[in-house]
Structures are given as structure tokens and as C-alpha cells.
TORMI-394194 format. One line per field, with one value per residue: residue number from 1; x, y, z of N, C-alpha, C in turn; residue in one letter. Coordinates in Angstrom, 3 decimals. Layout:
BEGIN
nr	c(NUM, ...)
n_u	c(X, ...)
n_v	c(Y, ...)
n_w	c(Z, ...)
ca_u	c(X, ...)
ca_v	c(Y, ...)
ca_w	c(Z, ...)
c_u	c(X, ...)
c_v	c(Y, ...)
c_w	c(Z, ...)
rest	c(A, ...)
***
This chain:
BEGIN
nr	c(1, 2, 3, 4, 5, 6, 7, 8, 9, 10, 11, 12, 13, 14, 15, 16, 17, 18, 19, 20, 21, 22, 23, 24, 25, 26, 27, 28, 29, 30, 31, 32, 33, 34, 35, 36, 37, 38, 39, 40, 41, 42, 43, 44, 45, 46, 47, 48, 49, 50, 51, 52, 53, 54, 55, 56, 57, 58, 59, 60, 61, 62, 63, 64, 65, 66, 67, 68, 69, 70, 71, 72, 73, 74, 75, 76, 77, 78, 79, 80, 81, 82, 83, 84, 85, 86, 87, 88, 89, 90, 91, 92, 93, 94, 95, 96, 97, 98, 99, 100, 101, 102, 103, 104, 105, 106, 107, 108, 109, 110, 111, 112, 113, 114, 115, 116, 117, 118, 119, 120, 121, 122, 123, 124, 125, 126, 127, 128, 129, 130, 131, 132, 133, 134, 135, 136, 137, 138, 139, 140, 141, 142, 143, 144, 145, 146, 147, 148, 149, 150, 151, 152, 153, 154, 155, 156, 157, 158, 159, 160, 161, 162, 163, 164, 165, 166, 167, 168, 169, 170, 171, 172, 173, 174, 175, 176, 177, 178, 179, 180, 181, 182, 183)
n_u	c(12.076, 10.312, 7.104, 7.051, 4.277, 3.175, 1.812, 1.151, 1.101, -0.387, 0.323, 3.330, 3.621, 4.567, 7.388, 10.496, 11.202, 9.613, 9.517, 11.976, 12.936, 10.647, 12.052, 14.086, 13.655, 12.655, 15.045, 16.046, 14.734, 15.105, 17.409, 17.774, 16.354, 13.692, 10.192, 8.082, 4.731, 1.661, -0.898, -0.302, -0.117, 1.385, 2.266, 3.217, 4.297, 3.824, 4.377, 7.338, 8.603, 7.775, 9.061, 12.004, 11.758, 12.013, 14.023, 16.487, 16.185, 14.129, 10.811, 7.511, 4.577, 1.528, -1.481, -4.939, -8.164, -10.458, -12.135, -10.253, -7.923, -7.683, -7.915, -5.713, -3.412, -2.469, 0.573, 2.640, 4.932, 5.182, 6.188, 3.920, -0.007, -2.611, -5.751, -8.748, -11.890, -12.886, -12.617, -12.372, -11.743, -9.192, -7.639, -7.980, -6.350, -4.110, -3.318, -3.448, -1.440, 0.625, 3.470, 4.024, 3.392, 3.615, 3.004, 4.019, 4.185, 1.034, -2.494, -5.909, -6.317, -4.284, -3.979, -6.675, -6.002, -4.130, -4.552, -7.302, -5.413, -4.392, -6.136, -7.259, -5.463, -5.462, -7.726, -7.366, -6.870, -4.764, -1.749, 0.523, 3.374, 3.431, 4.058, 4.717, 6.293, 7.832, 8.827, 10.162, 8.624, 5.810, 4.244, 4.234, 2.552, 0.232, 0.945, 1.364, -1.483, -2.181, -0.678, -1.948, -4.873, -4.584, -3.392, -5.766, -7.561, -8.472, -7.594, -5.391, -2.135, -0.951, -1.799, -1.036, 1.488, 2.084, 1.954, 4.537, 7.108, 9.549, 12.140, 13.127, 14.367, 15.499, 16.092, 13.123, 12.496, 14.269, 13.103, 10.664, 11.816, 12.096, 9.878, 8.410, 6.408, 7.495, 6.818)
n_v	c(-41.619, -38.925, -38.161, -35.880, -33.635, -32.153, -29.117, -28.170, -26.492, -27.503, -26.119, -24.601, -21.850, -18.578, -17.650, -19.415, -19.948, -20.901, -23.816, -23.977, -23.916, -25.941, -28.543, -28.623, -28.399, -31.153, -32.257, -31.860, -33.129, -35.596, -36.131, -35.410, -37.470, -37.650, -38.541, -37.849, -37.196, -36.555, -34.750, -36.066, -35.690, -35.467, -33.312, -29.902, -27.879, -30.206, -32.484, -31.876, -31.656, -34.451, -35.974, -34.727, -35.844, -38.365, -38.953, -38.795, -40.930, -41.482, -42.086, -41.650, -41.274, -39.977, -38.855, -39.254, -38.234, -40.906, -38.739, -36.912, -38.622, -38.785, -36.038, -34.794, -35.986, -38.796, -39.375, -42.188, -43.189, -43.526, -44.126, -44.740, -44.785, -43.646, -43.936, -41.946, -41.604, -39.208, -35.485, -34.685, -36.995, -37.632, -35.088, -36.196, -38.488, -37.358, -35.793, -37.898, -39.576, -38.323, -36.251, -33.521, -30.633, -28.509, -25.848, -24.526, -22.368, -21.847, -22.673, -21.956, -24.802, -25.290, -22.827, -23.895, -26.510, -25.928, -23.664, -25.827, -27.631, -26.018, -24.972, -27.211, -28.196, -26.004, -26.215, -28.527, -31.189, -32.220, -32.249, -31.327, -29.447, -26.848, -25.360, -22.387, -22.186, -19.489, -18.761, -16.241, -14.279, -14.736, -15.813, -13.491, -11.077, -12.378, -13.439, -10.850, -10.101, -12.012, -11.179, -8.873, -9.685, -11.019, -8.814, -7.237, -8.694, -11.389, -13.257, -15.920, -14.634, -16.934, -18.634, -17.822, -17.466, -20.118, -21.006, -21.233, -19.769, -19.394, -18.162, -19.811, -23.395, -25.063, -23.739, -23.396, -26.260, -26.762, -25.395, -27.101, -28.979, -28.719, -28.168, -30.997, -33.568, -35.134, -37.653)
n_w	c(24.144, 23.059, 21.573, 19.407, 18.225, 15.389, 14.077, 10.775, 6.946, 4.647, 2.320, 0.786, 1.219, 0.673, 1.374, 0.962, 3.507, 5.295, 4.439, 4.412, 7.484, 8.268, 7.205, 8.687, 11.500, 11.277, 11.038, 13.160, 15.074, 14.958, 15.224, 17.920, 19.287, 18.964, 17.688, 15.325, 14.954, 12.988, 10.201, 7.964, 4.728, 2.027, 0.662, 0.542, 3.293, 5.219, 3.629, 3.574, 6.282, 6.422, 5.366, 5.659, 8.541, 7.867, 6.062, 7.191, 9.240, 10.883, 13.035, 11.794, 12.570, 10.549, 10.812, 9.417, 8.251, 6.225, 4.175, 3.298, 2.541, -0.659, -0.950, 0.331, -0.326, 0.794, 2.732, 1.704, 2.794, 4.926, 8.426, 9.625, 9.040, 10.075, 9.629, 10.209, 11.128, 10.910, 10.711, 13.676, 15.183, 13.966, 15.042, 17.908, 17.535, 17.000, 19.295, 21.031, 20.679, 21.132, 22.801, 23.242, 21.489, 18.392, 16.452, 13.046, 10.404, 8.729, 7.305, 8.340, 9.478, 10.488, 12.434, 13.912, 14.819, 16.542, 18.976, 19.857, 21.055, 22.596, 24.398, 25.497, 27.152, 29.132, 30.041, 31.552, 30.225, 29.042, 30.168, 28.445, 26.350, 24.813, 21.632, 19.524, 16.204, 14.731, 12.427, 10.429, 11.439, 11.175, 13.393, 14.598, 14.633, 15.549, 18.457, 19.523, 19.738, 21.562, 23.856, 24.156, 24.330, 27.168, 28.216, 28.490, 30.175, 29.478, 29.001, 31.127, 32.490, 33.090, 31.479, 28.951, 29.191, 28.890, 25.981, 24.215, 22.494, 19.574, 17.739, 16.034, 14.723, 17.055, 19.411, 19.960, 20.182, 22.305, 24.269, 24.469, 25.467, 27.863, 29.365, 28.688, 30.786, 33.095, 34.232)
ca_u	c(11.769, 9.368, 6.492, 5.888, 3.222, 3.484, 0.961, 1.347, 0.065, -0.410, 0.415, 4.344, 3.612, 4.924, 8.321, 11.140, 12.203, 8.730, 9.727, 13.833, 12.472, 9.708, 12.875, 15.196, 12.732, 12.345, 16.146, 16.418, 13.574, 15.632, 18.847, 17.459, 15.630, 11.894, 9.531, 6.925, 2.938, 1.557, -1.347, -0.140, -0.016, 2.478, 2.171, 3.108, 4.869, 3.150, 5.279, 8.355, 8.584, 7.664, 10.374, 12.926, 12.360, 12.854, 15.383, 16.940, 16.221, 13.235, 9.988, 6.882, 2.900, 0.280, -3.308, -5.963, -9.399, -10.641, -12.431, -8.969, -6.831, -6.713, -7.680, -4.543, -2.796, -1.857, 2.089, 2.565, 5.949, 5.599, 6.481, 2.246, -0.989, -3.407, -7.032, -9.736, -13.493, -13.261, -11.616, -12.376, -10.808, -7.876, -7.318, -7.899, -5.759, -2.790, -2.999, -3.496, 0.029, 2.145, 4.039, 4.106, 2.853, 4.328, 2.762, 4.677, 2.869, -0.103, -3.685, -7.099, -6.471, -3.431, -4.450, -7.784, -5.701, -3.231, -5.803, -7.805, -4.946, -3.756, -7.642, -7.455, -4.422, -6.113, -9.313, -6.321, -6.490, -3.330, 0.109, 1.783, 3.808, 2.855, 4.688, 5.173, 7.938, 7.836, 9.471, 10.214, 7.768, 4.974, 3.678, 4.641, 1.066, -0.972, 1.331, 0.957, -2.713, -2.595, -0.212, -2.926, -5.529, -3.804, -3.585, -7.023, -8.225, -9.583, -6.659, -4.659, -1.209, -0.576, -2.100, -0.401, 2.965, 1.774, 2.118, 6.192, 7.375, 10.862, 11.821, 14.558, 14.051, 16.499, 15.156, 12.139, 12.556, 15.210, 12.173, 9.404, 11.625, 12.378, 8.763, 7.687, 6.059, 8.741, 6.473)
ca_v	c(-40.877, -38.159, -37.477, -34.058, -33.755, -30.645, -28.570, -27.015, -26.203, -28.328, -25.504, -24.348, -20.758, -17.654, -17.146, -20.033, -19.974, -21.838, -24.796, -24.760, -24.250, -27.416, -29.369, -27.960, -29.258, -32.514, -33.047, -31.938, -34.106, -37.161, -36.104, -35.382, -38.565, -37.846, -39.159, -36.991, -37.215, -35.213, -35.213, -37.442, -35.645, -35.404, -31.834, -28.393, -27.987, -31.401, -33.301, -31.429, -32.119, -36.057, -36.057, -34.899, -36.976, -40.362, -38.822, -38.372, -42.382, -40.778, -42.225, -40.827, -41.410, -39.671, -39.736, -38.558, -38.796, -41.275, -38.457, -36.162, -38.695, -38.416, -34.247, -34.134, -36.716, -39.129, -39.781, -43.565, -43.778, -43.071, -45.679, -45.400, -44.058, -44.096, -43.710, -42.020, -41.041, -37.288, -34.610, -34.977, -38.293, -36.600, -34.295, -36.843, -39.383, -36.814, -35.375, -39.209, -40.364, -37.265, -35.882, -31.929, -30.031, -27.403, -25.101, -24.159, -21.378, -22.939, -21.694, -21.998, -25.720, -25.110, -22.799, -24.201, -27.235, -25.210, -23.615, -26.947, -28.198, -25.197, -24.995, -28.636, -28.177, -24.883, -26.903, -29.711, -32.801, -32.627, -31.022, -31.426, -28.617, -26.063, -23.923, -21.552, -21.806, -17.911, -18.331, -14.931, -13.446, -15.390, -15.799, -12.180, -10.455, -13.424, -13.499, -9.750, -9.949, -12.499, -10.559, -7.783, -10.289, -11.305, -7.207, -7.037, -9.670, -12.075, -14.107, -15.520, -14.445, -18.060, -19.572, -17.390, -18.191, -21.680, -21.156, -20.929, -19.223, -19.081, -17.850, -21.533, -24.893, -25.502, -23.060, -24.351, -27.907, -26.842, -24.759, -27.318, -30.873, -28.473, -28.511, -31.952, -34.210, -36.427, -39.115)
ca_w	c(22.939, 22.751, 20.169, 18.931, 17.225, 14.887, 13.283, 10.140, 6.505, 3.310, 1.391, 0.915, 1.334, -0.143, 1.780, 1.700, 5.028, 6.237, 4.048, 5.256, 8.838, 8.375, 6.950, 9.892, 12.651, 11.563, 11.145, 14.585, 15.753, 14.653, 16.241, 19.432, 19.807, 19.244, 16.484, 14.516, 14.620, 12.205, 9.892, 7.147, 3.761, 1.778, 0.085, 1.073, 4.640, 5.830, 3.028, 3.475, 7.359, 6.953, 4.290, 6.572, 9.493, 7.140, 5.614, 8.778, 9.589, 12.316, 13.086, 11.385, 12.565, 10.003, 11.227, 8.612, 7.757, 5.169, 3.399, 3.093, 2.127, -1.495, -1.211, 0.958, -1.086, 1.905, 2.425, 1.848, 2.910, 6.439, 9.490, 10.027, 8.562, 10.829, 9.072, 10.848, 10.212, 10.527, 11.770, 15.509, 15.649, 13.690, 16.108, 19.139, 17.440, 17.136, 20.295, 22.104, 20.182, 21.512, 24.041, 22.907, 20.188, 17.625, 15.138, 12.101, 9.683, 8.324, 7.596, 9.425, 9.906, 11.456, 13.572, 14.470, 15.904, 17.729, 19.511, 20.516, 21.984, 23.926, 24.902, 26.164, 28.447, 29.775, 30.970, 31.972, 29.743, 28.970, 30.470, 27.122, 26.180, 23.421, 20.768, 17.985, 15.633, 14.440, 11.043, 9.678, 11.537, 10.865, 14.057, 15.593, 14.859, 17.083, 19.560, 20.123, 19.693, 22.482, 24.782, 24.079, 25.101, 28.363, 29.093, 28.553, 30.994, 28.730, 29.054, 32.098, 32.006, 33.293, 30.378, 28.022, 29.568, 28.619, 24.835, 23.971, 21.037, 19.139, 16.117, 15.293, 15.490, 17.735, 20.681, 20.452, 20.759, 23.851, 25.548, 25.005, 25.793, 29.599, 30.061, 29.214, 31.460, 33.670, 34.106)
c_u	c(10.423, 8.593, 6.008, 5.150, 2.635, 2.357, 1.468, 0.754, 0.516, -0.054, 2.527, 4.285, 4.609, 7.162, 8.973, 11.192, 11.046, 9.304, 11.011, 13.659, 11.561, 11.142, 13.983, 14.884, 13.096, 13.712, 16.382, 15.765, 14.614, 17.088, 19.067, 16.364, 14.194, 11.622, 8.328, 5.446, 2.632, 0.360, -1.866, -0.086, 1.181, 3.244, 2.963, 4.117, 5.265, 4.608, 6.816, 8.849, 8.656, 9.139, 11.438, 13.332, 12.452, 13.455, 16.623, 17.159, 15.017, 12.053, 8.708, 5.323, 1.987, -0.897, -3.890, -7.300, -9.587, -10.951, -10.751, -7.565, -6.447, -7.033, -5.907, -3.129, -1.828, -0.149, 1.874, 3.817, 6.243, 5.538, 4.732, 1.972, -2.045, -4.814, -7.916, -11.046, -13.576, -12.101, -11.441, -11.229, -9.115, -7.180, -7.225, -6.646, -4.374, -2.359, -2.563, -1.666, 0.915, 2.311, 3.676, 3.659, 3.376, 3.342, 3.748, 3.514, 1.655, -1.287, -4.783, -6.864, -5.517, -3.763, -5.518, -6.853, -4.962, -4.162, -6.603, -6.974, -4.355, -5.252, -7.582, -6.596, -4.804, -7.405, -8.416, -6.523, -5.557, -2.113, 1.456, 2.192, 3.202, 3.565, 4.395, 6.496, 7.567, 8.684, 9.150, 9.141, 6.496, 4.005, 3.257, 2.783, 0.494, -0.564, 1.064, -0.710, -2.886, -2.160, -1.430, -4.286, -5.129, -4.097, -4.566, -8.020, -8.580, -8.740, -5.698, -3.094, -0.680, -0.138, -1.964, 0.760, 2.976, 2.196, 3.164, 6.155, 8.762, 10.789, 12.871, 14.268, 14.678, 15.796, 13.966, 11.810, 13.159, 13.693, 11.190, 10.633, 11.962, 11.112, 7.538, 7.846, 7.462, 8.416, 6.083)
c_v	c(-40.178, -38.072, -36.181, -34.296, -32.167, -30.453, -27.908, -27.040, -27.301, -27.868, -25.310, -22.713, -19.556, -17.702, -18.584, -20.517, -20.921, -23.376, -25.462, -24.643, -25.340, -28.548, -29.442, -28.947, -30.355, -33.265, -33.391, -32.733, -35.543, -37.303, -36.099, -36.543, -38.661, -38.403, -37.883, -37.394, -36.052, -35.413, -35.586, -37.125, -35.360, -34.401, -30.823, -29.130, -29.435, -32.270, -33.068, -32.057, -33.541, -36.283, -36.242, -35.726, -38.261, -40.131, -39.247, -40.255, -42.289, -41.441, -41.578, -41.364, -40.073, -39.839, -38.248, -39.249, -39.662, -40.194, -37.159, -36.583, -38.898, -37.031, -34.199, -35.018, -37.193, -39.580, -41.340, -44.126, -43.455, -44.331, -46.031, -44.700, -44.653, -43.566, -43.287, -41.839, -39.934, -37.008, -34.387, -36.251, -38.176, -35.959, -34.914, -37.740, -38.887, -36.646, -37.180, -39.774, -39.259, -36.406, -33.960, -31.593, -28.697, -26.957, -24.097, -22.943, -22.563, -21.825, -22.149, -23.079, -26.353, -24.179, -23.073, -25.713, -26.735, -24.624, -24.448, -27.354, -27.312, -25.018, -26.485, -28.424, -26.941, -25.436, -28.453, -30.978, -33.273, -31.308, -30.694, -29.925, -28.081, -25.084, -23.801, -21.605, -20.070, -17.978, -17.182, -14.237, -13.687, -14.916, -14.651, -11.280, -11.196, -13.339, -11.922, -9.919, -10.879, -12.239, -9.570, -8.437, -10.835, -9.540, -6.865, -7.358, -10.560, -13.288, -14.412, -15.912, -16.031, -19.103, -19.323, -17.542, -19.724, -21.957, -20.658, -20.572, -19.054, -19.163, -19.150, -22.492, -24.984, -25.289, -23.328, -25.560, -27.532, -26.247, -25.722, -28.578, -30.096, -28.521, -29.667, -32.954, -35.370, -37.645, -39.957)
c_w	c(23.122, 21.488, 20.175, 17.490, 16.387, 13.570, 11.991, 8.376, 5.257, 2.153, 1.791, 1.351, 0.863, 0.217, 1.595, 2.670, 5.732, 5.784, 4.473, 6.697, 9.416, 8.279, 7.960, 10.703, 12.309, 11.664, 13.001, 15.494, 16.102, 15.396, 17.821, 19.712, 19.984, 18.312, 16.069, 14.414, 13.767, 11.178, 8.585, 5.767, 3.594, 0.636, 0.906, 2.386, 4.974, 5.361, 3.222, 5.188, 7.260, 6.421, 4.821, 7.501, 9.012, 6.419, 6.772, 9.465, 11.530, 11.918, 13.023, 11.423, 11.576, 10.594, 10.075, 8.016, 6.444, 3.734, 2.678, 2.785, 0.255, -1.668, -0.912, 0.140, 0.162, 1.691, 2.164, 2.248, 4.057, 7.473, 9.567, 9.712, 9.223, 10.017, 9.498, 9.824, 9.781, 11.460, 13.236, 15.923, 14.878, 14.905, 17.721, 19.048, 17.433, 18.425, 21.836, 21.371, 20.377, 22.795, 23.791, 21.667, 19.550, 16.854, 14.741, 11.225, 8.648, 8.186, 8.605, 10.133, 10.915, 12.836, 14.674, 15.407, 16.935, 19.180, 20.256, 21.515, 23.146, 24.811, 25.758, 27.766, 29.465, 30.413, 31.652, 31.749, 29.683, 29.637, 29.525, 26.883, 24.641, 22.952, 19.707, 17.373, 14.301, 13.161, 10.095, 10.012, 11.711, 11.987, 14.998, 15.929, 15.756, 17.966, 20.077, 20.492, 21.020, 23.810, 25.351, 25.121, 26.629, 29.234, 29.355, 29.538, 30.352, 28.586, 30.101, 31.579, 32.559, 32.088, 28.929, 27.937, 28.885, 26.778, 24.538, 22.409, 20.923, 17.494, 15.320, 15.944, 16.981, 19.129, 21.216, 21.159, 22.273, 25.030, 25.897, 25.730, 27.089, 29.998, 29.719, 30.428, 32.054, 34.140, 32.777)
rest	c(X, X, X, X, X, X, X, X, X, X, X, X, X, X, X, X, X, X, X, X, X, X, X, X, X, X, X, X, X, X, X, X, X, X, X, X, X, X, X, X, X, X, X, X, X, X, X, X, X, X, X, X, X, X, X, X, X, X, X, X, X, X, X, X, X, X, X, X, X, X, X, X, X, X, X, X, X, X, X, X, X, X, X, X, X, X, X, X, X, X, X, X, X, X, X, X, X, X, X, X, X, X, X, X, X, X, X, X, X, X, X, X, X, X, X, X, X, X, X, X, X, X, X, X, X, X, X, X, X, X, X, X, X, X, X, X, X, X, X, X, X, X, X, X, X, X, X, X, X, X, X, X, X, X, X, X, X, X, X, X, X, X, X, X, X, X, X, X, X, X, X, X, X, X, X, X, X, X, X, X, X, X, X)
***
């Protein structure tokens, strides 16, 4: 069993389709034999995703700071809630409990982790796999902007190859579980 450990926002956001594409994922998580890291509220996106995978009868780690768990209004009905101090150990404690990583649409805090961790595997902490799930578009502007960056020099086209994108659960999951780790 694999953990993905999936980014995404606390908010529900304007469009549908992020919320039946959060609920999509996590079914598919549970069917294909992984478990969910994620970080732990139970609002917006966040909640909608945990929801699914224990609907589903799927295994669900939370990690969140003491001071964000009643802003974020922590889930309490998840297999684990892991408690940290801050957001560093957030972000260490997700990335140390998973195999691959997803971002879903989300705002700053989403993408500020996405980011870290594709930054990590680019200085080679980790070989975990990394994607975008592109719901309705979502993601289409960054990804150009980072093709752009790549054309530019400022980016190697290696380590842009490195960050997978699809616009359906499904595709996704199939692209990252071909490039995780086989040990």
C-alpha cells in the first residue's frame, strides 16, 4: 500500500468540479490500495477528500499544527491525527508518512507545499513522485508559466518533466503509481 499524500485547499472553491474531483480521488485511492496523508481538516476540499476515503473503508493520516487545529477545524474521525508544533513539522511530518504527493486546486498554502516538496526532490531528499490534478483548468496557467520557465533557462527541462499533470483522477494516480519508488 502506498501513501499519497495530497495537497489541497480548505476552502470549496467557486467551481464544483474541484469538490467531485477531491471526492473522485479519494474513492480511487481506496480502490487501488493506497491510504491518504493529508493535512487533517475537515472543511473545504481537505474535508471532502478525508470523507471519501472513509467512506470508501480507506486509511486516513491528518498531521496539523496545534495552533490550526481549531482555525482549520481538525477532522476527528480520521484513522490518525497527528499534532505538530508548526508548520515546518507539518510539512515534514506529511512528506516523512508518504510515498507521492498530489496537488488538487488550493490557495497559497497549497501551493507553497507543492512547491517545497517538488524543491526537495530537485536537491534529492526524496524520489517521491509529484502531481497536478488540473481540474477544469485550474492548474493550466502555472503549468504554462513553468513550461515558459523551463524555455527560459531558469528551469531544467528534467526537473520539469518531474512534475506530472492530468486533468482526472484516474490518469493521475496511473502516471504517478509508474513512477514510484520499487524499493
Amino acid at each position: 500500500m502506498s501513501r499519497f499524500c495530497v495537497y489541497l485547499g480548505s476552502r470549496e472553491g467557486q467551481d464544483p468540479r474541484y469538490l467531485a474531483a477531491a471526492r473522485e480521488l479519494g474513492e480511487l485511492l481506496v480502490r487501488r490500495g493506497h491510504s491518504l496523508v493529508y493535512g487533517g481538516a475537515r472543511v473545504g476540499m481537505m474535508g471532502a477528500l478525508a470523507d471519501s476515503v472513509m467512506a470508501a473503508g480507506g486509511e486516513v493520516t491528518g498531521v496539523m499544527p496545534d495552533h490550526l487545529v481549531e482555525r482549520e477545524q481538525a477532522h476527528t474521525g480520521l484513522s490518525r491525527l497527528i499534532r505538530v508544533r508548526n508548520m515546518h513539522e507539518r510539512k515534514a511530518g506529511m512528506a516523512a508518512h508518504s510515498d507521492a504527493f498530489i496537488a488538487l486546486p488550493g490557495g497559497i498554502g497549497t501551493l507553497e507545499e507543492l512547491f517545497e516538496a517538488w524543491t526537495w526532490r530537485y536537491l534529492g531528499l526524496h524520489d517521491k513522485p509529484i502531481g497536478v490534478l488540473d481540474t477544469a483548468g485550474f492548474y493550466a496557467p502555472l503549468l504554462r508559466f513553468l513550461d515558459a520557465t523551463a524555455a527560459e533557462g531558469f528551469l531544467d527541462a528534467g526537473t520539469r518533466a518531474d512534475l506530472v499533470a492530468a486533468e482526472a483522477p484516474a490518469a493521475l494516480l496511473e502516471a504517478l503509481e509508474a513512477r514510484l519508488p520499487t524499493t
